[in-house]
TIVO-312691 format. One record per residue (C-alpha): residue in three letters; chain; residue number from 1; x, y, z. Coordinates in nm, 4 decimals, padded with zeros to 6 digits, always signed. Example, Ala and Ser with C-alpha at 12.3 -4.5 7.8 and 13.67 -1.06 7.14 Angstrom:
BEGIN
PT  code  unit  pos         u         v         w
PT   ALA     A    1  +01.2300  -00.4500  +00.7800
PT   SER     A    2  +01.3670  -00.1060  +00.7140
***
This chain:
BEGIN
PT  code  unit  pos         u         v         w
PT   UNK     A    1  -25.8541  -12.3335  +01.2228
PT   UNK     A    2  -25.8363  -12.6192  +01.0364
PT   UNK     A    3  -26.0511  -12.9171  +01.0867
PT   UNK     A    4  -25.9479  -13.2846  +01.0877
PT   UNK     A    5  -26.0871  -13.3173  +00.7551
PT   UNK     A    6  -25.8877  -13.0715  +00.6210
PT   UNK     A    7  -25.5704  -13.1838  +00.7581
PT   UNK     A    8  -25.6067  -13.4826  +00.6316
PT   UNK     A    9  -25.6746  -13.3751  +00.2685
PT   UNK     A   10  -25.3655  -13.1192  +00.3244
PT   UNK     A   11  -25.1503  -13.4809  +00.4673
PT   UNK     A   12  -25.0742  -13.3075  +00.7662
PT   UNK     A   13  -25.3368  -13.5053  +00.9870
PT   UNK     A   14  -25.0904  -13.6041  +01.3191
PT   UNK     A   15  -25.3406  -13.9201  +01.3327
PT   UNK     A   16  -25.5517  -14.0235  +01.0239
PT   UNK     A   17  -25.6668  -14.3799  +01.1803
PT   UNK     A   18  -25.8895  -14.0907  +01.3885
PT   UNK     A   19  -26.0673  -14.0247  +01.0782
PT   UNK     A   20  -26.0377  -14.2677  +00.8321
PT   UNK     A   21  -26.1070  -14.6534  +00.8883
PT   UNK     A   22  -26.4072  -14.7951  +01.0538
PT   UNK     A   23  -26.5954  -14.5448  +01.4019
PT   UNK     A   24  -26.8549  -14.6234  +01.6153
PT   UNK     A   25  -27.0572  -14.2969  +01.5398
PT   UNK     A   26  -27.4407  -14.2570  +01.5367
PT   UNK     A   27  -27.5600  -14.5879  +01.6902
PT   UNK     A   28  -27.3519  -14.7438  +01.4435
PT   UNK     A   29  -27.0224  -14.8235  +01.2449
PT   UNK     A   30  -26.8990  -14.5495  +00.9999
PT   UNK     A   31  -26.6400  -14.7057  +00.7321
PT   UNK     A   32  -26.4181  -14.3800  +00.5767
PT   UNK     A   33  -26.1742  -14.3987  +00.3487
PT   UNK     A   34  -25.9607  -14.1628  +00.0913
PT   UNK     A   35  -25.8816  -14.2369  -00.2416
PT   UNK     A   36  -25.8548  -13.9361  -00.4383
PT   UNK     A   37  -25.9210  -13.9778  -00.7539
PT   UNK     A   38  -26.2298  -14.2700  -00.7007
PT   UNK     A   39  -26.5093  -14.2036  -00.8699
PT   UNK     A   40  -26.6792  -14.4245  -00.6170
PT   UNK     A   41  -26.6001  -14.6889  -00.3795
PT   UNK     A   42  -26.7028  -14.9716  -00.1902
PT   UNK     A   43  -26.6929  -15.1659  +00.1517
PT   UNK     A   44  -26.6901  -15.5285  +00.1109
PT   UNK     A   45  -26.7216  -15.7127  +00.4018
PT   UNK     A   46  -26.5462  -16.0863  +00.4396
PT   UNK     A   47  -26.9277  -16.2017  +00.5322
PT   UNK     A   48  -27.2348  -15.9776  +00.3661
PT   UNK     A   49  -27.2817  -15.8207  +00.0685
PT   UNK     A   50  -27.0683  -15.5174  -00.0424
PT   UNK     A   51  -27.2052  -15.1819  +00.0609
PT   UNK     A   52  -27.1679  -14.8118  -00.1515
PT   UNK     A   53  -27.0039  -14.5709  +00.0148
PT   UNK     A   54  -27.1082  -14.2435  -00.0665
PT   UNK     A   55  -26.8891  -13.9315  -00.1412
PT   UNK     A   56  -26.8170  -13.6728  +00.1286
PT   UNK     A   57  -26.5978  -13.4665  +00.0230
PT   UNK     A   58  -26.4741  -13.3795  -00.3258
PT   UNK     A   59  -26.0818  -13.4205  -00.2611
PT   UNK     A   60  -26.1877  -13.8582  -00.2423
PT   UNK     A   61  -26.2942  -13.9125  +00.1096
PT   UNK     A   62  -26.6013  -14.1635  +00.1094
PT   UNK     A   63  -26.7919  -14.2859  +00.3965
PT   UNK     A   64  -27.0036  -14.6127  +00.4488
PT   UNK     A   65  -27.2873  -14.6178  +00.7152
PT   UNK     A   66  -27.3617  -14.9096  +00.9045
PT   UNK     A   67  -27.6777  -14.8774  +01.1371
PT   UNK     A   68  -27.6886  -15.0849  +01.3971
PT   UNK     A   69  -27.3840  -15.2598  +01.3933
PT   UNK     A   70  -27.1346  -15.1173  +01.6298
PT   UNK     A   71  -26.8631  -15.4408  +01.6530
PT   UNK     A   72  -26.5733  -15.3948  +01.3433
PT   UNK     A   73  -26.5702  -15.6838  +01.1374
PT   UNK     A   74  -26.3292  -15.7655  +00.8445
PT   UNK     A   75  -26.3439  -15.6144  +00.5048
PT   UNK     A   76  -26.2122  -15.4945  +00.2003
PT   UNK     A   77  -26.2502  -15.1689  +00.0024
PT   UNK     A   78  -26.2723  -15.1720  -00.3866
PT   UNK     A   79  -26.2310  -14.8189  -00.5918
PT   UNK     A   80  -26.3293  -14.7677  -00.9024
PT   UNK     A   81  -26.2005  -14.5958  -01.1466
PT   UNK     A   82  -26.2217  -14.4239  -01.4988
PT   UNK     A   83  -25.9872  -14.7104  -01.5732
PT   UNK     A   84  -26.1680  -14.9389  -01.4312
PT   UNK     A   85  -26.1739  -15.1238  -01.0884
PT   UNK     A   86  -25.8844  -15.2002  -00.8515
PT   UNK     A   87  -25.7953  -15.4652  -00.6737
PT   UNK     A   88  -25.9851  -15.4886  -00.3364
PT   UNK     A   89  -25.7598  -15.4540  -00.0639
PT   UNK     A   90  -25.8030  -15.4615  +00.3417
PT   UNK     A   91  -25.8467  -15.1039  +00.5146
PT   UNK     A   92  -25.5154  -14.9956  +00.6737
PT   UNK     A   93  -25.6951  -14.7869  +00.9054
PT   UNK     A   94  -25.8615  -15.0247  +01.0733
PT   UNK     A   95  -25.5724  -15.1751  +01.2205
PT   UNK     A   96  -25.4178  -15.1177  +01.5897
PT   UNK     A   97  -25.0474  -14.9586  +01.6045
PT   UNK     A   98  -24.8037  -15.2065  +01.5946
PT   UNK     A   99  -24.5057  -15.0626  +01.8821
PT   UNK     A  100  -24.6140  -15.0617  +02.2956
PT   UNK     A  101  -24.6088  -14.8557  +02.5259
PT   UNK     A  102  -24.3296  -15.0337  +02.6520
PT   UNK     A  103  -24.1647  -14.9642  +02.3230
PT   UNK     A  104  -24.2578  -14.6115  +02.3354
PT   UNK     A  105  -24.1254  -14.5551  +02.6646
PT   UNK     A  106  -23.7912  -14.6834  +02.6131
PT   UNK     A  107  -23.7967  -14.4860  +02.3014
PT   UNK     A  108  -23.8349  -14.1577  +02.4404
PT   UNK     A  109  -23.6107  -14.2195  +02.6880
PT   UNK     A  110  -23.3284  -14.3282  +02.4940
PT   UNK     A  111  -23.3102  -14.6421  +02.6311
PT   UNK     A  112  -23.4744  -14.9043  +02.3357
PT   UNK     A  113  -23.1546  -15.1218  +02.2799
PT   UNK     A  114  -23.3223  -15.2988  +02.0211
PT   UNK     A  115  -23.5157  -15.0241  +01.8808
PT   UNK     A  116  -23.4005  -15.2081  +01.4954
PT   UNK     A  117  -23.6770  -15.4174  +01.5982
PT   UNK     A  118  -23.9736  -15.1808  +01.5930
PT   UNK     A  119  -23.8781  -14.9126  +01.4036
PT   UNK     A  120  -23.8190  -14.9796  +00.9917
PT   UNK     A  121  -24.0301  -15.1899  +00.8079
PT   UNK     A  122  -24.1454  -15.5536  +00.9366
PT   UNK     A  123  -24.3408  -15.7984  +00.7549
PT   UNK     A  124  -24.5393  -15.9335  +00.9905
PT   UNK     A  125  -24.8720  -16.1558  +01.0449
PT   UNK     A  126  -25.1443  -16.2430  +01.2670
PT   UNK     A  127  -25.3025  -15.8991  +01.2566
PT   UNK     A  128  -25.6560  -15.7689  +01.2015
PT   UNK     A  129  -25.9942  -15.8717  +01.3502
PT   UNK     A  130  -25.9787  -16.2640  +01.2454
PT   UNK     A  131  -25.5955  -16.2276  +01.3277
PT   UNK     A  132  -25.4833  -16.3434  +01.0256
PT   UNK     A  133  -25.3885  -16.0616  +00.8335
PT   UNK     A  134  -25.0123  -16.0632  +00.6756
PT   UNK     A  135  -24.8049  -15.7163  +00.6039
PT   UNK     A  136  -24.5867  -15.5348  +00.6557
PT   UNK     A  137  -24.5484  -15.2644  +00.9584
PT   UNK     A  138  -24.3399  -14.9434  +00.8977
PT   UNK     A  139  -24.2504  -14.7433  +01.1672
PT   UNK     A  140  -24.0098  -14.4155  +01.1424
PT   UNK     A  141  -23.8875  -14.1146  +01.3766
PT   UNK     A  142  -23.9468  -13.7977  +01.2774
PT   UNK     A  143  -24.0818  -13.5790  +01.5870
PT   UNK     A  144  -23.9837  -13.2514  +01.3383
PT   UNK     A  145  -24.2384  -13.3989  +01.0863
PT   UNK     A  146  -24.5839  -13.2123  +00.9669
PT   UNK     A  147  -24.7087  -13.5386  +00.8171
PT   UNK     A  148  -24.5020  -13.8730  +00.6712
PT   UNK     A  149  -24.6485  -14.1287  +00.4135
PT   UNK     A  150  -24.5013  -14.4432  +00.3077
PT   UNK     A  151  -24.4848  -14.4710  -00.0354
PT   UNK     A  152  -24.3686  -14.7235  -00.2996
PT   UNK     A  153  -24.4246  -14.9842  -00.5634
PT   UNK     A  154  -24.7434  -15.1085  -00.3667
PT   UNK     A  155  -24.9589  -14.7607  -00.3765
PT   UNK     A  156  -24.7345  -14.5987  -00.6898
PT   UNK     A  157  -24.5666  -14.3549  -00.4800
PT   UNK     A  158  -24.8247  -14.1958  -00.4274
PT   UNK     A  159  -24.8225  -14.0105  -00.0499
PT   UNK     A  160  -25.1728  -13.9757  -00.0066
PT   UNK     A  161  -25.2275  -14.3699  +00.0046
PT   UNK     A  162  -25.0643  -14.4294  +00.3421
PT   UNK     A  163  -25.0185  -14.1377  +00.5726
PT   UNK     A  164  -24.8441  -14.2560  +00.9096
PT   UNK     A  165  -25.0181  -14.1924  +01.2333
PT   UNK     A  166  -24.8015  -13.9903  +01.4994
PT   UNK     A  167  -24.7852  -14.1909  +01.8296
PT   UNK     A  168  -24.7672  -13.9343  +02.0847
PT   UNK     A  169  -24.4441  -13.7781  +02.2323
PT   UNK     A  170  -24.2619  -14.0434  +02.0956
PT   UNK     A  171  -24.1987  -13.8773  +01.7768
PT   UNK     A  172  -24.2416  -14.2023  +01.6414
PT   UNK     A  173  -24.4989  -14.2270  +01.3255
PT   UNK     A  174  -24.6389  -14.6091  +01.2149
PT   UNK     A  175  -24.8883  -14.7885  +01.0160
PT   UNK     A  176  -24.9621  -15.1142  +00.8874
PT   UNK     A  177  -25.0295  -15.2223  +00.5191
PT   UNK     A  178  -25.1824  -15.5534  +00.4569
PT   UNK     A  179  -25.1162  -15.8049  +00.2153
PT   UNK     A  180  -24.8032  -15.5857  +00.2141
PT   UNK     A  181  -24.4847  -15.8663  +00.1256
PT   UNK     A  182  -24.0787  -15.8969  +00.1134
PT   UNK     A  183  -23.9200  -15.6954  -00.1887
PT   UNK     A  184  -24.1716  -15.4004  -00.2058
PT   UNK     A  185  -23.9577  -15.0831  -00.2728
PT   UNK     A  186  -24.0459  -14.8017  -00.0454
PT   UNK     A  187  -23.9449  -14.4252  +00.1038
PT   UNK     A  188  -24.1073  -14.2300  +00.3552
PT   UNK     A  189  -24.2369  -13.8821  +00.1958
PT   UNK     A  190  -24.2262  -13.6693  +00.4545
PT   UNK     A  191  -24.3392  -13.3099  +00.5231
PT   UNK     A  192  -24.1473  -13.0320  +00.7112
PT   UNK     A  193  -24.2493  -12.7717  +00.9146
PT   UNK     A  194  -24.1271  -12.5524  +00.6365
PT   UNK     A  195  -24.3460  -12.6768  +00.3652
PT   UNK     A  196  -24.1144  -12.8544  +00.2144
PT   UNK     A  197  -24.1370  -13.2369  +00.1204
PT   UNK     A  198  -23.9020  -13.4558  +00.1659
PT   UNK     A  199  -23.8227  -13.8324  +00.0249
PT   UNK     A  200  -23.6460  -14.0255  +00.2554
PT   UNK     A  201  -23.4679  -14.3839  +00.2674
PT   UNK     A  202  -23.5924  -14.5697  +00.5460
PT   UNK     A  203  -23.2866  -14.5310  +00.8220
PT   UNK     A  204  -23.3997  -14.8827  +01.0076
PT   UNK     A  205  -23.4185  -15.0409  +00.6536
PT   UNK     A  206  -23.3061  -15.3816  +00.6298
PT   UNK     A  207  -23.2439  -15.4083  +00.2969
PT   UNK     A  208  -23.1719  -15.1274  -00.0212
PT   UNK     A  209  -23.1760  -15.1051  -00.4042
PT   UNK     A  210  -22.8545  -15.1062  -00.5197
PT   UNK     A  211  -22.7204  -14.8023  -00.5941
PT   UNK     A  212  -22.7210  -14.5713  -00.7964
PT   UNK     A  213  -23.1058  -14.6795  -00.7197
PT   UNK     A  214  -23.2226  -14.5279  -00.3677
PT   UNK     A  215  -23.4839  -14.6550  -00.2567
PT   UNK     A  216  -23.5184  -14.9245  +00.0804
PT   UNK     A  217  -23.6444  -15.2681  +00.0251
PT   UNK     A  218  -23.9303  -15.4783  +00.2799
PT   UNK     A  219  -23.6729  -15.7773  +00.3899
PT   UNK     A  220  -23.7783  -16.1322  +00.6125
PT   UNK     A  221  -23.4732  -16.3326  +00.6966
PT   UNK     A  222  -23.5421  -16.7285  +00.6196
PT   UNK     A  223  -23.1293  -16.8113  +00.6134
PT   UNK     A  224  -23.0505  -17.0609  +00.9349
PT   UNK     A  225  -22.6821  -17.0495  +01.0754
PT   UNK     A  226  -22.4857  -17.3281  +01.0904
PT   UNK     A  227  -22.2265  -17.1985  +01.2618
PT   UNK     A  228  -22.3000  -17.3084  +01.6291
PT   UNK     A  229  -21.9631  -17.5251  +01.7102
PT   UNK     A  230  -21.7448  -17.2159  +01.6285
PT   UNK     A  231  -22.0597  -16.9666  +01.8764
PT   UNK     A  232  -21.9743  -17.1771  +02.1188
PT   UNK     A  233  -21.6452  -17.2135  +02.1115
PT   UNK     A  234  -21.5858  -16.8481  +02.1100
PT   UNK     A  235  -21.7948  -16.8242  +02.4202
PT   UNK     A  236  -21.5558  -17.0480  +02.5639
PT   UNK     A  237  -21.2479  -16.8413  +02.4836
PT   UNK     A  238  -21.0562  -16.5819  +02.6608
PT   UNK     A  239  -20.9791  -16.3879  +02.4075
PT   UNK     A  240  -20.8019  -16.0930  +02.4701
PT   UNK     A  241  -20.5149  -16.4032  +02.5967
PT   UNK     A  242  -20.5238  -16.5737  +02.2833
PT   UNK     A  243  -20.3443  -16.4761  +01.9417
PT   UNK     A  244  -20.5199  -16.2400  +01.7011
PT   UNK     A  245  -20.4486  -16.1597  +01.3517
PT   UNK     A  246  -20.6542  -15.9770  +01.1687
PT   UNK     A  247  -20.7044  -15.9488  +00.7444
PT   UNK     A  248  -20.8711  -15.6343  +00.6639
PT   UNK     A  249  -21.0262  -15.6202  +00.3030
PT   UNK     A  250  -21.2969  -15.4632  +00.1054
PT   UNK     A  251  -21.5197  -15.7111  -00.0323
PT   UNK     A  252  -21.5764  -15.4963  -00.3747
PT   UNK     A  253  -21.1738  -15.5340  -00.4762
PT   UNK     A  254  -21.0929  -15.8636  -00.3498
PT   UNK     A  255  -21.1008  -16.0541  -00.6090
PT   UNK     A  256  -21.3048  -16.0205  -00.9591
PT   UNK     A  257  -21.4665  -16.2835  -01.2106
PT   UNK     A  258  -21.2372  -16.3122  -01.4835
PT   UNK     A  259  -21.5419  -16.3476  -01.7294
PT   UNK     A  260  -21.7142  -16.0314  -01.5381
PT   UNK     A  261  -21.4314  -15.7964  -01.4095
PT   UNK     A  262  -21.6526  -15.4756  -01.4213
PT   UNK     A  263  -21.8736  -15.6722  -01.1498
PT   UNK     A  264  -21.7533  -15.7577  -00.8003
PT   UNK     A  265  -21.8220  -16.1236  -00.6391
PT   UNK     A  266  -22.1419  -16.1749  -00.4608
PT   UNK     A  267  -22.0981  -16.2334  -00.0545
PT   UNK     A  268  -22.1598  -16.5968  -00.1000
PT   UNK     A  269  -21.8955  -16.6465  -00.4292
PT   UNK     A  270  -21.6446  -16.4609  -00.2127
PT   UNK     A  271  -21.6965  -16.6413  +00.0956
PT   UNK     A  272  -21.5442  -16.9781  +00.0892
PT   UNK     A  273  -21.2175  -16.8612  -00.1496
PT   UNK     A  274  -21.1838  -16.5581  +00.1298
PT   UNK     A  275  -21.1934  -16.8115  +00.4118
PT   UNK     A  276  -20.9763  -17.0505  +00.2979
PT   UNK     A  277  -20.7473  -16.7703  +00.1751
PT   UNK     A  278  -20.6956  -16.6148  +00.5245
PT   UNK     A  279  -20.6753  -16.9365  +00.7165
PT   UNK     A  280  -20.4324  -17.0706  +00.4918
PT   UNK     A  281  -20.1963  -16.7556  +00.6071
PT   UNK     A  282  -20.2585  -16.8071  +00.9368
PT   UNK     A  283  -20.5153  -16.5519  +00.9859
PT   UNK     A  284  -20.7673  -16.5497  +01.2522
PT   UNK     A  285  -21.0386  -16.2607  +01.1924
PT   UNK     A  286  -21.0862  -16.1003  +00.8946
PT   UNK     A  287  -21.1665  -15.7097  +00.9078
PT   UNK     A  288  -21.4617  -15.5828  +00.6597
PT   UNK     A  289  -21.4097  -15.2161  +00.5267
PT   UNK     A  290  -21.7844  -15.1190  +00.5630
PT   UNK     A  291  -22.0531  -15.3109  +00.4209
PT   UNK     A  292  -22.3633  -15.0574  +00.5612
PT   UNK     A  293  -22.5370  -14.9174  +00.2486
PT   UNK     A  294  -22.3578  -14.5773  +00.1003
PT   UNK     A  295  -22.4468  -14.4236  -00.1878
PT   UNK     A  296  -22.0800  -14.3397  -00.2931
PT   UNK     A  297  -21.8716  -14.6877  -00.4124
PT   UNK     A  298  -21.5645  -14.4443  -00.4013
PT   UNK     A  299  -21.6031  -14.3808  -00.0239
PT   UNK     A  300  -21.5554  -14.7310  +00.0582
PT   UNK     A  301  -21.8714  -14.7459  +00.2526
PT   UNK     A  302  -21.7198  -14.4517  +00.5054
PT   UNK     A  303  -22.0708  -14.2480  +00.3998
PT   UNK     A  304  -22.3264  -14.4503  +00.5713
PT   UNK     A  305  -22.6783  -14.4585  +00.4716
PT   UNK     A  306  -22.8481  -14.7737  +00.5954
PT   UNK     A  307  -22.6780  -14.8387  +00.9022
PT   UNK     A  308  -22.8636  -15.1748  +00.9273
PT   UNK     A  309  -22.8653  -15.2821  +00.5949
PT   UNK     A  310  -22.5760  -15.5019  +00.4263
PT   UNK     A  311  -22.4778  -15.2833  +00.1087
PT   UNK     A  312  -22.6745  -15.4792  -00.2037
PT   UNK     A  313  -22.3874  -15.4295  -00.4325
PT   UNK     A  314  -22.3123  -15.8056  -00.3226
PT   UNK     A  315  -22.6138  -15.9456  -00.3097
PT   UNK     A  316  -22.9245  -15.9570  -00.0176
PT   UNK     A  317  -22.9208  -15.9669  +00.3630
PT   UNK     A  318  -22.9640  -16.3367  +00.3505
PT   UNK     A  319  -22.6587  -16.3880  +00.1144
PT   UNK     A  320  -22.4457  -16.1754  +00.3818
PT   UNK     A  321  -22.5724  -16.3699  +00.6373
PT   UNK     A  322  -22.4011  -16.6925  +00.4658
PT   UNK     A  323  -22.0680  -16.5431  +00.4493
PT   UNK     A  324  -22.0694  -16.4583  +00.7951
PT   UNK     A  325  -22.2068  -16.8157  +00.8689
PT   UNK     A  326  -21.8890  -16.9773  +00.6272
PT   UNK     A  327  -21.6461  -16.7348  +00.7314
PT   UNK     A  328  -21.7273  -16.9089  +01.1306
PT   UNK     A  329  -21.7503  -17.2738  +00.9646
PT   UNK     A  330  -21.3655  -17.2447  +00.8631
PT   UNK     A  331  -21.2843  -17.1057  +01.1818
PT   UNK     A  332  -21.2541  -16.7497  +01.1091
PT   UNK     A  333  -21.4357  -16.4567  +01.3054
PT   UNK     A  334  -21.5652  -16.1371  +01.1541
PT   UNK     A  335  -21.5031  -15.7716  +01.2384
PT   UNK     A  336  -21.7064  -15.4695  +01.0787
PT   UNK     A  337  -21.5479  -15.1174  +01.0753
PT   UNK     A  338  -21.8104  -14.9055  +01.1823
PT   UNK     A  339  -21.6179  -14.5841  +01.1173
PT   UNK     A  340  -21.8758  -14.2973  +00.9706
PT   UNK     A  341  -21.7386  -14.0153  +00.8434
PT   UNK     A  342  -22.0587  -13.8455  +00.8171
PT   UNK     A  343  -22.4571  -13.8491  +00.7474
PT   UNK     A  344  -22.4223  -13.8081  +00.3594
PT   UNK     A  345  -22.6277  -13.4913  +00.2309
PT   UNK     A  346  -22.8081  -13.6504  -00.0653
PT   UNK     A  347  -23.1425  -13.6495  -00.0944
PT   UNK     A  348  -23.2801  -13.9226  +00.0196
PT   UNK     A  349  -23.0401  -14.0298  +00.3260
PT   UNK     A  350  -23.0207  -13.9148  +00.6909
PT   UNK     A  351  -22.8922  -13.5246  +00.6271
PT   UNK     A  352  -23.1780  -13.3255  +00.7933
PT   UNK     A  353  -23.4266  -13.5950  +00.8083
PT   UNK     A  354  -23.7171  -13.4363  +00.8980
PT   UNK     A  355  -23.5945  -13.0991  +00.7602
PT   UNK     A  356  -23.3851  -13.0687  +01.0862
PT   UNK     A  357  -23.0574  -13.1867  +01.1937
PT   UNK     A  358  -23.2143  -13.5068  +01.3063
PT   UNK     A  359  -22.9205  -13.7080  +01.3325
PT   UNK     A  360  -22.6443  -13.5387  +01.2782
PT   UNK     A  361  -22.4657  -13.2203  +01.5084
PT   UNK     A  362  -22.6769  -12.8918  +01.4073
PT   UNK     A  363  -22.3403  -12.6731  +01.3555
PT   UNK     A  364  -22.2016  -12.8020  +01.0137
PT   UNK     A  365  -21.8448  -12.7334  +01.1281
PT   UNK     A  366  -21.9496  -13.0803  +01.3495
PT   UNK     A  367  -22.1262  -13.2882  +01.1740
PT   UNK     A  368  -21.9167  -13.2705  +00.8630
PT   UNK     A  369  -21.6391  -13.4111  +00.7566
PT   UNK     A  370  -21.4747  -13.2372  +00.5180
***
């Protein structure tokens, strides 16, 4: 049988904040930490000088003893090595999760209705033992799952940097990074109860690379609507009495820059030349033929892969946000189409997220489209 140790040098550890991160073991605080690879480490603590911590095992785990001293406190932890030293950075596993119980609870039972909000990734702040700490918290379900890491730019995708913690029955895995920002590239490298390992786009992402590029982006709104007279308004309205007339159009055909053609318009060079376009026909809505990431330009977004994410072939969340927000200016509503044909099968999206049929209908003759 395998110990905890073990499991988590194998990434299959269900909960590494049990091992790594700082214990109160021994009449004291025990600091652990992997990075494999290290020839040695240290703790160093926001107040005190930095303390060795001494090798426990091969494979990179280190440990730091502190007798007598049983309350955390923060700190960083600096590796060295044959290159050199890294940059000290705070101790992921010493941070609490980030999702309830609450959240938990409403997870399992299929009743979260804003479950966007917890799960994905979500810069964050005010974490930590001084609460002050900024980063980002990822969160992804995968109950099928042997072991997930995040990986990315930040830890050079490397899956034994951040392994997720497994909260329970949930089948909901989190941690937190600190000093983690907006823009980091990331995936979740999961492994299957087969053996197998998996590299996954973040299915609560916010934001993606744009394709052919794969990977999901850390996103924090800043964009304010203006669009409050026309909010109200429509809460005002009766609207299935009222006349409706409705534009549908893909955003990527429109209409082209005559000095790029090969490009489409960004959301926000569209906006106000779509708006004024439709109203000036007498239009009142205009349709949108899906803007949810998809891999595949030639499926006209019908092959869904972020289902929260505004496709980045126009530009970012933020810049989507302002067409909405000019399209209700000039008086004209929005409709999506939210019309998937099915979980695409590359790689990296939903098909057999865990290395089950997570999402989509186990019998292929169901959740296919042909």
């Amino acid at each position: 049988m395998h110990s905890d140790r073990d499991r988590l040098i194998e990434l299959v550890h269900p909960d590494p904040h049990s091992v790594l991160g700082p214990h109160g073991e021994h009449g004291g605080l025990v600091i652990r930490a992997f990075r494999p690879g290290a020839e040695s480490m240290l703790v160093v603590p926001d107040e005190g000088a930095p303390a060795p911590m001494q090798l426990a095992h091969p494979a990179g785990l280190f440990e730091a003893h502190f007798a007598g001293r049983e309350d955390p406190f923060a700190y960083r932890l600096e590796a060295r090595f044959a290159s050199g030293a890294a940059p000290r950075e705070r101790d992921p596993y010493s941070y609490l999760p980030t999702l309830g119980e609450l959240d938990l609870h409403l997870a399992r039972e299929g009743q979260h209705e804003r479950l966007y909000e917890r799960l994905g990734a979500h810069a964050t702040d005010g974490l930590g033992p001084d609460g002050s700490t900024e980063g980002v918290a990822f969160a992804v379900w995968a109950p099928s799952a042997r072991g997930i890491s995040v990986v990315g730019d930040f830890n050079g995708w490397d899956g034994r940097r951040h392994l997720l913690r497994n909260l329970g029955f949930s089948g909901i895995w989190e941690i937190f990074v600190p000093e983690l920002g907006p823009g980091a590239a990331y995936k979740f490298e999961i492994r299957t109860q087969d053996g197998d390992l998996l590299l996954k786009a973040d299915p609560f992402a916010f934001w993606a690379e744009k394709p052919p590029a794969t990977a999901s982006r850390v996103y924090r709104s800043s964009y304010r609507f203006g669009d409050q007279e026309w909010t109200r308004a429509r809460a005002g309205h009766a609207a299935h009495r009222e006349p409706l007339s409705i534009y549908e159009v893909h955003l990527g055909s429109w209409r082209r820059s005559p000095d790029h053609p090969a490009e489409p318009l960004s959301y926000r060079d569209l906006a106000q030349p779509l708006a004024e376009y439709v109203r000036d026909l007498g239009f009142t809505h205009v349709e949108l033929m899906p803007v949810m990431e998809h891999p595949f330009g030639g499926s006209w977004g019908y092959q869904v892969t972020s289902y929260f994410a505004p496709t980045s072939r126009y530009g970012e969340p933020d810049d989507f946000r302002s067409f909405i927000d000019t399209m209700h200016r000039n008086g004209i509503g929005v409709i999506l189409d939210w019309v998937p044909a099915h979980f695409p099968r590359d790689e990296f999206s939903l098909g057999r997220f865990d290395g089950t049929a997570l999402y989509e209908h186990l019998d292929p003759r169901l959740g296919h489209h042909p």
